[in-house]
N, C-alpha and C positions, 0 to 999 in steps of 0.2 A: 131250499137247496143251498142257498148262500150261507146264511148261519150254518147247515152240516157242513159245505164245505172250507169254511172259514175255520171251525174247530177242529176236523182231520188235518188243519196244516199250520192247527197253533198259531196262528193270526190273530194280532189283537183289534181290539173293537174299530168298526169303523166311522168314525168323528166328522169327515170331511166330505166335501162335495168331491173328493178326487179319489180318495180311498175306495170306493165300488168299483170304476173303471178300471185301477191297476189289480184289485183283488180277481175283477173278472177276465181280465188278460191272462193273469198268475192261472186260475182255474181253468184256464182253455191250453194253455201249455203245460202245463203238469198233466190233464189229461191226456193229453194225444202224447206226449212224449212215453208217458205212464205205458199206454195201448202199445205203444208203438214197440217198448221194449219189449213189454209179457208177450207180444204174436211174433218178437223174434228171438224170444226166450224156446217158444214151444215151437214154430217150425226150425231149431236148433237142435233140440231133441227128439223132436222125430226124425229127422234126419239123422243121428245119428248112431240112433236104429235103424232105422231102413237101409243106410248105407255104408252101412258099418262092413270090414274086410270081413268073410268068411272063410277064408282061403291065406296060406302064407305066400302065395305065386300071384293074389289076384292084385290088379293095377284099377287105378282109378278111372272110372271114362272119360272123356273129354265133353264139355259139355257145351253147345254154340245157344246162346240165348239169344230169343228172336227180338225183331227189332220192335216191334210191341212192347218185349216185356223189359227192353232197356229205359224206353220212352217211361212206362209205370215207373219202373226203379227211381229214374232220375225226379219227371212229372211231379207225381206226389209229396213226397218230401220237399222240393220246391214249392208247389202249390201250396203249404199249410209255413212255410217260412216267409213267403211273403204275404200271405194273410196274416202274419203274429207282426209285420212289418209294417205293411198299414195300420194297422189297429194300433200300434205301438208310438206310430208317428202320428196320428188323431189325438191322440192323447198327451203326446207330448207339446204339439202345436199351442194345445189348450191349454196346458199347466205351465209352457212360456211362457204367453199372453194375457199380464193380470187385465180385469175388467178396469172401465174408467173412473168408474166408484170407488174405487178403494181405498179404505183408510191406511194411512205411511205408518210405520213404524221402522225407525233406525235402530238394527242390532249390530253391539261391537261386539264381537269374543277376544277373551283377552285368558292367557293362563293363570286362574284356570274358573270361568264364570262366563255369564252373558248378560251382558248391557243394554237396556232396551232406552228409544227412547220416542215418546209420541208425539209427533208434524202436528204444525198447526195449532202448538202452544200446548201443548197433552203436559204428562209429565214424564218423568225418570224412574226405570228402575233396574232394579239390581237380581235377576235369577227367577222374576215371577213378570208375565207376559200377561196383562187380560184384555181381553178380545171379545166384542159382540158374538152370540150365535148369530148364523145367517144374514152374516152380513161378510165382503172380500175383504181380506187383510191383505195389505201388500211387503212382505220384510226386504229394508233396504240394507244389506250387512256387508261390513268390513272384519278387519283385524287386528289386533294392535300389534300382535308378536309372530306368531308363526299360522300354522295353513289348519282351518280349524272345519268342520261341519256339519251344521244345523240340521238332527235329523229329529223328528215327531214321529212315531210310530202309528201313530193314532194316527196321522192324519195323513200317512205315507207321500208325505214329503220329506227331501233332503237334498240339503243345497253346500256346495262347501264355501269356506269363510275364506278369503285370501288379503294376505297385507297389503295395501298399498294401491288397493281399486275394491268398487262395488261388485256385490253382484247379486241378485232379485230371486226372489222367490216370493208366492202367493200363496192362499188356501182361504176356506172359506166353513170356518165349523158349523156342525148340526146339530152336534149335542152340549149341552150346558154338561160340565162336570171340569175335574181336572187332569191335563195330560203331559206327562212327561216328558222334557227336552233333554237330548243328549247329544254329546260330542262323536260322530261317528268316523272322525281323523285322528290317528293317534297324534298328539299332542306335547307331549312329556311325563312326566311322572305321574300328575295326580288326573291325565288325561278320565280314565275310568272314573274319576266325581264330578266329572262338569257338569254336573245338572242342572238342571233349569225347570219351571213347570210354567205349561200353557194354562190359563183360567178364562174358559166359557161361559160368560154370562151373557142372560137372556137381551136382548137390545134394550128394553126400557131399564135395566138395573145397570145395562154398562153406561147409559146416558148420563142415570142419576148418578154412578160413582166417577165418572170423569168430568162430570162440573162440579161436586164435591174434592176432584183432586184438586183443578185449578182454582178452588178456593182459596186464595191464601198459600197458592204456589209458593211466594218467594220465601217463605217461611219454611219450605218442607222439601226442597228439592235442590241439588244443585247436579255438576257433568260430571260428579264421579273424582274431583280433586285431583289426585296424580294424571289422568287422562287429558290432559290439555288446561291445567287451571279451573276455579275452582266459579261456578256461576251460580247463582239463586237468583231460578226466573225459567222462562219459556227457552224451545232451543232457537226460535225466532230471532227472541231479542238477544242471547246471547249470539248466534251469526253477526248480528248489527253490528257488536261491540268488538268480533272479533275482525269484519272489514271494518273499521275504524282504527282498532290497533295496527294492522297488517299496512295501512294504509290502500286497499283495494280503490277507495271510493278516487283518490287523484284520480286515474286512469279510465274507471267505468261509472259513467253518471246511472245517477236512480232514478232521472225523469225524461228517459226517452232521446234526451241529448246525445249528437252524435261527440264523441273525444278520443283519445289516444287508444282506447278498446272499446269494445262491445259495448252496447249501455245493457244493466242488468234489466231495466223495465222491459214486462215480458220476456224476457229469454229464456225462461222455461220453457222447455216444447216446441220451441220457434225451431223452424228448418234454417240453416246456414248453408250457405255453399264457402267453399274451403278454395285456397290459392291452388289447389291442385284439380277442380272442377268436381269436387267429389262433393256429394250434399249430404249433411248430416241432421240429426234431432238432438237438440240440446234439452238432455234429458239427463239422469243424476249420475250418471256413469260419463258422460261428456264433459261435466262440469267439472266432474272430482280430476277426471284422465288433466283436463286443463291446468287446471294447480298443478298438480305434479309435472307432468311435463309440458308442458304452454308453447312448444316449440313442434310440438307434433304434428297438431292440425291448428295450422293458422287458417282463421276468416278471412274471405277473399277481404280487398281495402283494406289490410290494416299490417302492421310489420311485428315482426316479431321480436318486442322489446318488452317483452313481460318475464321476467325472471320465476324461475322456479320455485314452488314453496314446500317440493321434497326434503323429508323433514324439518321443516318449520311449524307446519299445522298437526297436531295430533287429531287423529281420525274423527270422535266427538266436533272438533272442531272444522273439519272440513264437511262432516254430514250439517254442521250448524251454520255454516254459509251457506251450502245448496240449499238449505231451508228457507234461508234469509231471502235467496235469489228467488226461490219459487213463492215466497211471498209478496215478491214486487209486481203488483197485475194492473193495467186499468180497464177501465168499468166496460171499454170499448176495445180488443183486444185485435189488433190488424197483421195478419199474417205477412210480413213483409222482410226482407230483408237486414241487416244491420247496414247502415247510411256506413259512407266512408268517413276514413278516419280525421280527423283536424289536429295536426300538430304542431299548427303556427296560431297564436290568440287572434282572434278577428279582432283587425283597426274600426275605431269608430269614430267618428266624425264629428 
């Protein structure tokens, strides 16, 4: 029944762990809407034989509908909208919240292509994505120019792309093969060629081609040239190099030390509570929102003397510091607050 009903409605195949559940949403709402039209297509025209004038003198009756069949009237159609409303909210719950498995992939859209780039030291690439079967992908994308968005047919997701912040999107393929990425936000001119192709390989061959890429990475890879400067290496080590240029490190120590900001060790995922009592997850949308506006949500203990780095960091470059930062872990990770700030040197004796 799924395959028939997948081909009556021109669907392409389904690749993902999340493509069933919205196909079978799609099939329960096309059917009762379907029904619902054809039985008020034909009590239409029965009626309108039945009650058609016969007469040039005759008037319409007046007709009082009992309070039963107001209740049906309304009831029904109610009852099956918020059934399509749960179900729709199940499933979206679900495709918010990627798994804690998941492998990162940073995507830029830029006019008129997509930029991929693999956490964790992966590599770079340009309009081709490859991805384990049955394993979670999580895509972490921005934008360089304008409001762009990632849609997979196959694997019925679609996320849109925005300049100047993150925003997430998961999936988790089934089938090895390849599937097509398209720009589904008009864009500009060459909008209609953004393409890009997803590539499903089996886990053991995507293992062996991802320690084959970082073979001899610095040889084969750099961020893309115009998009923040030009790196040959991991996006790790280029974050490193780019808090070293930016000068980050004055301000945020990398070994737990408390200083003038946050220290980066552990602050991936670390809960903060904010000067305004609000508590947040520093998580990659947190970090990135910080750069740009650093004035937004200040850390309780600490002031707000960290200048902006709205445009100064090109996107590559900011997804390559949250890298950097979510690299800094130790072995013993203490869910704790960030110490207050010290911005007088301690006297020693």
């Amino acid at each position: 029944m799924n395959d028939l009903m997948r081909r009556l409605l021109w669907l392409p195949v389904q690749a993902s762990t999340f493509a069933k559940p919205v196909d079978y949403l799609h099939y329960f709402v096309i059917t009762v809407t379907m029904a619902a039209s054809i039985l008020t297509a034909v009590v239409a025209f029965y009626f309108f034989f039945k009650y058609r004038a016969r007469r040039a003198d005759q008037s319409t009756a007046i007709v009082l509908p009992s309070v039963k069949f107001e209740i049906a009237v309304i009831g029904v159609p109610l009852f099956f909208f918020l059934l399509w409303f749960v179900q729709g909210f199940k499933d979206y719950i679900w495709y918010t919240t990627p798994p804690k498995n998941t492998m990162d992939v940073y995507v830029m859209g830029k006019k008129w292509m997509w930029k991929f780039a693999y956490a964790g030291g992966g590599p770079n690439a340009i309009g081709v994505l490859h991805v384990p079967a049955d394993r979670p992908v999580r895509l972490l994308m921005t934008s360089r120019d304008v409001l762009h968005s990632f849609f997979v047919p196959d694997f019925r997701i679609k996320q849109d792309v925005l300049p100047g912040r993150y925003t997430e999107t998961w999936f988790e393929a089934t089938k090895p093969g390849r599937y097509q990425i398209l720009c589904a936000e008009y864009c500009g001119t060459w909008h209609s060629q953004m393409w890009g192709e997803v590539v499903v390989m089996p886990a053991p061959e995507f293992d062996t081609w991802l320690a084959e890429q970082k073979a001899g990475l610095a040889k084969r890879v750099d961020t893309g040239g115009d998009d923040g400067g030009e790196f040959r290496g991991s996006i790790v080590e280029y974050g490193k190099r780019i808090a070293m240029a930016q000068g980050c490190v004055k301000c945020h120590s990398l070994d737990g030390e408390p200083h003038i900001g946050p220290t980066w060790l552990d602050l991936y995922k670390r809960r903060e509570t904010l000067d305004n009592g609000q508590v947040v997850i520093a998580d990659e949308g947190y970090l990135t929102d910080s750069m740009i506006d650093p004035r937004g949500k200040i850390v309780r203990g600490f002031k707000p003397v960290m200048p902006t780095y709205k445009g100064r960091l090109a996107a590559p470059e900011a997804a390559a510091l949250v890298e950097f930062i979510k690299s800094l872990r130790s072995e013993n990770v203490q869910k704790v607050p960030s110490k207050e700030a010290v911005y007088e040197p301690v006297q020693h004796r």
